[in-house]
Structure formats: C-alpha cells, structure tokens
C-alpha positions as CSV (number, residue, x, y, z in Angstrom):
1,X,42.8,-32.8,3.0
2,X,40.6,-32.7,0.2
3,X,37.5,-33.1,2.7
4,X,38.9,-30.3,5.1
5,X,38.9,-28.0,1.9
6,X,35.3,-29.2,0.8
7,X,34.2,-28.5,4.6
8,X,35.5,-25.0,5.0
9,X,34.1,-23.6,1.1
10,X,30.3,-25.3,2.3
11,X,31.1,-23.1,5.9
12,X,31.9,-20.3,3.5
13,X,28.6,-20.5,1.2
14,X,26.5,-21.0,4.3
15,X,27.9,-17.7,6.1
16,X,27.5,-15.2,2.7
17,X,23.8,-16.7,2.2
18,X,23.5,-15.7,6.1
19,X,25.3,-12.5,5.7
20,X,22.6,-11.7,2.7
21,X,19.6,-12.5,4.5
22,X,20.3,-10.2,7.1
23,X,21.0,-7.5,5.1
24,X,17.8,-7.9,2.9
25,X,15.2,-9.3,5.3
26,X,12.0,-7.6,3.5
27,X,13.0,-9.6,0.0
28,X,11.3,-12.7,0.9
29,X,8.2,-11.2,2.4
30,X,5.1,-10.7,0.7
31,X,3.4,-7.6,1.5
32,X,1.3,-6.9,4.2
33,X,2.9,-10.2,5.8
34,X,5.5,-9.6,8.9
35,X,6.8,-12.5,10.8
36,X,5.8,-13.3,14.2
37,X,7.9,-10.4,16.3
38,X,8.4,-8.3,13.5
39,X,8.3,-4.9,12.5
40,X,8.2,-2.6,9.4
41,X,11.7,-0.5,9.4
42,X,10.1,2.7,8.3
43,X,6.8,2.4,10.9
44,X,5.3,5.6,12.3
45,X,8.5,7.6,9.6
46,X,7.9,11.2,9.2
47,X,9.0,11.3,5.6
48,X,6.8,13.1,3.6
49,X,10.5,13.7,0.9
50,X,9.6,14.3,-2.3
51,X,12.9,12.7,-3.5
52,X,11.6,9.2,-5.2
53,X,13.6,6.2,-3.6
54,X,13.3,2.8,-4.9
55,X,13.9,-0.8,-2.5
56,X,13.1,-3.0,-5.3
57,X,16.3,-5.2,-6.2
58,X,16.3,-8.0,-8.5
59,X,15.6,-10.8,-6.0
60,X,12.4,-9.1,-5.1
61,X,11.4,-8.8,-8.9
62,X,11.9,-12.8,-9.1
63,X,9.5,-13.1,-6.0
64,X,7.2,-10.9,-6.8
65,X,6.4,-12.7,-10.2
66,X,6.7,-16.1,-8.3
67,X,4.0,-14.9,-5.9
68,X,1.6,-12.8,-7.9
69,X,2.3,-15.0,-11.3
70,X,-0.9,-13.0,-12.7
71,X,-3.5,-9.6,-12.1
72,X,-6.9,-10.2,-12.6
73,X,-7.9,-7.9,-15.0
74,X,-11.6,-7.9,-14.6
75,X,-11.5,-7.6,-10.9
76,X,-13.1,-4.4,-10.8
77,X,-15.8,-5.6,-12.5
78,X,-16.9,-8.0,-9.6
79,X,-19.9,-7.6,-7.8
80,X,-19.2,-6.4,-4.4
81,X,-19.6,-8.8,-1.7
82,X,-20.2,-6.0,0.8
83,X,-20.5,-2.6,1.0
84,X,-20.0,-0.9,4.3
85,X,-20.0,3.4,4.5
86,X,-17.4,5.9,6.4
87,X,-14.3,7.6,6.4
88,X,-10.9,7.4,6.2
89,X,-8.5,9.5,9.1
90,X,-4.9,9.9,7.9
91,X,-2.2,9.5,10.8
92,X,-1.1,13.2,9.4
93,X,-4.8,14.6,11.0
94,X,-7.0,14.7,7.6
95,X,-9.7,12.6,6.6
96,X,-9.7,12.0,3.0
97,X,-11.7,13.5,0.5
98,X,-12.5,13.0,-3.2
99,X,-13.6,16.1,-4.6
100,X,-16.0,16.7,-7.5
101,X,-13.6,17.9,-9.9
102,X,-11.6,14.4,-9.6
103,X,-8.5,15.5,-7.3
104,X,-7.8,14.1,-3.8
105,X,-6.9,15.5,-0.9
106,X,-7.4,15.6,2.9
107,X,-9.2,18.2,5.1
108,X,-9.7,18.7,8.9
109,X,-13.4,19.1,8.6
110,X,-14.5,15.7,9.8
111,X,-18.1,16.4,8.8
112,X,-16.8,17.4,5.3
113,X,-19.8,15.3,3.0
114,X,-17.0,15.0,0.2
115,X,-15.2,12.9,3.3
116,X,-17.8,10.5,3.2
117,X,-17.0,7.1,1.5
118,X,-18.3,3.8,0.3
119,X,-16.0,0.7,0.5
120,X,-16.4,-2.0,-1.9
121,X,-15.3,-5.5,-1.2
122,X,-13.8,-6.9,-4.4
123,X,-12.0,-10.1,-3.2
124,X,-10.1,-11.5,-0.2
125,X,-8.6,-8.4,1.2
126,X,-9.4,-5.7,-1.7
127,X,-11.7,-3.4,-2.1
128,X,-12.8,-0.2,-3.8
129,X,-13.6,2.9,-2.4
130,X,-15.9,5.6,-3.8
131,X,-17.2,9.1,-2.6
132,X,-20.5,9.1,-2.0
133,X,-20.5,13.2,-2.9
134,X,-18.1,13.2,-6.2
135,X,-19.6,9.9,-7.4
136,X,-16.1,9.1,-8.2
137,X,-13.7,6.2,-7.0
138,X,-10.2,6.5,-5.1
139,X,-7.7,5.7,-7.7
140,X,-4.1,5.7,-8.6
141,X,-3.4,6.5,-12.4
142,X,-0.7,5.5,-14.1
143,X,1.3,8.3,-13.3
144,X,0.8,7.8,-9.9
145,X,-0.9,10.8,-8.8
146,X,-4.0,10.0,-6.8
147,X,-7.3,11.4,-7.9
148,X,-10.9,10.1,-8.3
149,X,-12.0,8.4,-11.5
150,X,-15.2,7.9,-12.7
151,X,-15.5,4.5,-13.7
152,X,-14.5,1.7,-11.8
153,X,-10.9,0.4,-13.0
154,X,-7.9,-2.0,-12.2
155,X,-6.0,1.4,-10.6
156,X,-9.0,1.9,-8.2
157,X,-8.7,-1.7,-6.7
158,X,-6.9,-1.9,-3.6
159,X,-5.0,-4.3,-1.1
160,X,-5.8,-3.2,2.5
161,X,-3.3,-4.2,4.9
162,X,-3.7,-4.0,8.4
163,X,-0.6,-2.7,10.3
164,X,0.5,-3.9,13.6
165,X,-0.2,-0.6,15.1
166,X,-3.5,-0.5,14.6
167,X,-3.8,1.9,11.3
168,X,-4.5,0.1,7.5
169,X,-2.7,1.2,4.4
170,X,-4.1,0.9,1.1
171,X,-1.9,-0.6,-1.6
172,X,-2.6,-0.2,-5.6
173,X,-3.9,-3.8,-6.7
174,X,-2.1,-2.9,-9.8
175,X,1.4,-1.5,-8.9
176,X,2.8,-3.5,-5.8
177,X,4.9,-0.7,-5.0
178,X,2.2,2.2,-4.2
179,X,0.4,3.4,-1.8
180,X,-2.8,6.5,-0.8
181,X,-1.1,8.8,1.1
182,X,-1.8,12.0,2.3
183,X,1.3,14.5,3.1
184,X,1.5,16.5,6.3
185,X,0.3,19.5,4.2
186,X,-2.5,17.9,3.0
187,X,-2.3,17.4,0.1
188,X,-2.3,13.7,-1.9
189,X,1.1,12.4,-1.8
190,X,2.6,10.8,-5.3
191,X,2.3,7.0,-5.3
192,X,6.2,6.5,-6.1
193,X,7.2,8.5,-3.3
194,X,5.2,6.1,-0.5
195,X,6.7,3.1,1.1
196,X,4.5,1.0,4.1
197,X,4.8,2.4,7.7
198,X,5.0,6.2,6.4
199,X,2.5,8.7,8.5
200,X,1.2,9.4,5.3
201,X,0.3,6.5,4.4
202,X,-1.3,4.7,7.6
203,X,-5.6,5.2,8.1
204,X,-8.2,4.6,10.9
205,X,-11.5,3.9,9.4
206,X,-14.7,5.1,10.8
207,X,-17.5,3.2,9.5
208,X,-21.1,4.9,10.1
C-alpha cells in the first residue's frame, strides 16, 4: 500500500512540473533562442501601449543570472572587428534616425543623411551603431528613453537577434529586458514598454 501511495504523489509531482512548463514556456529560453518549430507569442503585435507590462517572474531572474553570471564592462571599449555602413527600416515604415541634438526617431525619408549609420561589431552577436551625421551612437540610457550619446558606452552595446521572420531586433547589452523601437507615430518608443516580436521593435537593414 505504502508503494501504491509513493507511486501516485511521484505521478502527482511529475504532472504540476508539466502543468508549469506549459504555462511558462519562455522561462527557460535564452533570448534570441527559439526551439526548433517555435515561435515568439507576441510576433508581428501591433502594440505600441504605453502601459508598462512586465514578464519577468522569479524563475527567469534565477536563469538569467545562471546564464549571463557577468557584463563585460569594458566591452564598448573593444576595437571593432568590422565595420559595415547603412540603415535601419522599422516594420512601422521609418528608417531610423539619430539627430544632431541627441534624440531618436524615425522618418520616411529614406535618403534622410541623419538615416545613415555605421555598425560596429563588438563581440559575437553585438555591435554598436553610430550616425555617421550626428556623430553620436544609438543608445539606451538608464531611464530607458532612446537617444544618441556621444561617447561610446555599456548602454550603446547591443545584442542583435535575428527573428524567424526575417526582421532583427536590437536588445540593450546592458538591460536584458529592452529593446530600439520605433512607435507607429514615429517617434522612439520607451525601452520598458518593448517586448521581442513587437512591430516596433523588428528592422531590415540596408547595408550600402
């Protein structure tokens, strides 16, 4: 009898940790890693909200650390392993721009020369990217507005990740959680508010 009962808790243990994998399948993927098959939930989303929505829980916290145990701190201050030049087309209908006076937006003048960019290759998969016009590099400030800085920083290194639709989406090298995006207004949409697979947040490159 004893057995029976050992039997049917192990059944029970094994069903709730089934149960809570299928209600939290993105908690033990890395980002800018899909299984074979799989999708993001939110892919080709029309949200541009401006309500802030968080999908971190604790489980992803754990992972994250166990995953990324450290930032490189310095990493901006590599030499670039290439350099390639051209421009960034948001899935809203803007190209990207950094302007002179450090703000960041999008415009539907392709030939814009504030449009015009220089990508950076930092490490495996990052990169910086900097405006050939304002001088100034794509970046993500603590606050999470986006805007061009200056200097070269840890918020203007970021993780490219190629969708499986065909469009890349830049992620803060800093912040795990953020993204460039560009609203369907646009304007630069706040870091906090972005999530992978939003319009406003998937680009085609157009090297020259």
């Amino acid at each position: 009898m004893n057995k029976v009962l050992l039997t049917n808790v192990v059944r029970w243990i094994l069903l709730l940790c089934v149960c809570h994998s299928s209600f939290f399948p993105s908690e033990a993927l890395p980002v800018g890693k899909l299984p074979k098959g799989g999708r993001w939930e939110s892919s080709g989303s029309d949200d541009d909200s401006e309500r802030e929505e968080t999908y971190i829980t604790p489980e992803h916290k754990v992972y994250m650390r166990l995953t990324n145990p450290r930032i490189d701190r310095s990493i901006h201050k590599r030499k670039s392993s290439y350099v390639r030049r051209g421009k960034l087309f948001n899935r809203n209908g803007y190209v990207l721009k950094i302007n002179k006076d450090g703000s960041v937006d999008g415009t539907t003048d392709r030939n814009s020369p504030l449009a015009n960019l220089e990508f950076h290759s930092v490490g495996t998969g990052l990169l910086m990217i900097l405006g050939l016009t304002s001088k100034r590099y794509l970046s993500i400030g603590d606050n999470g507005l986006l805007q061009g800085s200056e200097e070269p920083t840890l918020n203007t290194v970021f993780k490219e990740i190629h969708e499986e639709n065909m469009f890349h989406s830049y992620l803060s090298y800093k912040n795990t959680r953020w993204l460039v995006g560009i609203k369907k207004n646009g304007r630069a949409k706040k870091a906090s508010l972005t999530r992978v697979g939003q319009k406003s947040t998937q680009f085609l490159i157009s090297y020259t």
